[in-house]
C-alpha positions, -999 to 999 in steps of 0.1 A, spaced: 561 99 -388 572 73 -358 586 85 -328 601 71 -297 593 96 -264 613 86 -233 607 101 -200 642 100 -182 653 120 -145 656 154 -163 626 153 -187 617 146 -217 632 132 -246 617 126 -283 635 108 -315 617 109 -346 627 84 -374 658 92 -394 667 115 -367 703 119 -353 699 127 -319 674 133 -291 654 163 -287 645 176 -250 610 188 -248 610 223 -234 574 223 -221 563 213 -188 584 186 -185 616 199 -192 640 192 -157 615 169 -141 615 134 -133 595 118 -156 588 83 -141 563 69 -162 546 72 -199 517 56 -219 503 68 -251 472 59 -275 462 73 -307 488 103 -307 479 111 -271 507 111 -241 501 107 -204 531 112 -183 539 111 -143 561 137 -130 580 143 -100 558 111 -90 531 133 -84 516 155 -113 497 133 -140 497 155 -173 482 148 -206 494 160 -240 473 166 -266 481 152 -305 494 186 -313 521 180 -281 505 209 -262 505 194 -226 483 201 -190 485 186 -158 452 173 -149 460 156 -115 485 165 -87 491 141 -58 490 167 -24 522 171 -3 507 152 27 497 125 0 535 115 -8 547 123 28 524 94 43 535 73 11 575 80 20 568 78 60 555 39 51 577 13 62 586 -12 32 564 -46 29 584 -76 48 603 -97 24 599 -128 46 
């Protein structure tokens, strides 16, 4: 069955042909920011919180396998934008 999964501020969000409406996904994801997705073969990757990297499996069971450290996304916010000149 086709799907379409969007990641969106407070989670995510499924919508399987013929449906009506969205469905939140009430795993791991549910109120986070979900910033990016990419999938293969029935298999999700996501970015959360635009830090944790989690994987779901092609049952939809999902586990973060990567997490950016705190002192990791303060040096990346204390950065000073590139020049636009």
């Amino acid at each position: 069955m086709r799907r379409i999964v969007v990641g969106t501020v407070k989670g995510l969000f499924e919508v399987e042909a013929g449906a009506s409406g969205a469905r939140a996904d009430g795993g791991p994801l549910a109120d986070r920011e979900v910033t990016a997705l990419s999938g293969d073969a029935g298999v999700l990757w996501a970015l959360a919180d635009g830090r944790s990297v989690l994987r779901s499996d092609r049952d939809g069971a999902w586990e973060e396998v990567a997490r950016a450290s705190s002192a990791w996304r303060a040096a990346r916010s204390s950065r000073s934008p590139p020049s636009t000149r």
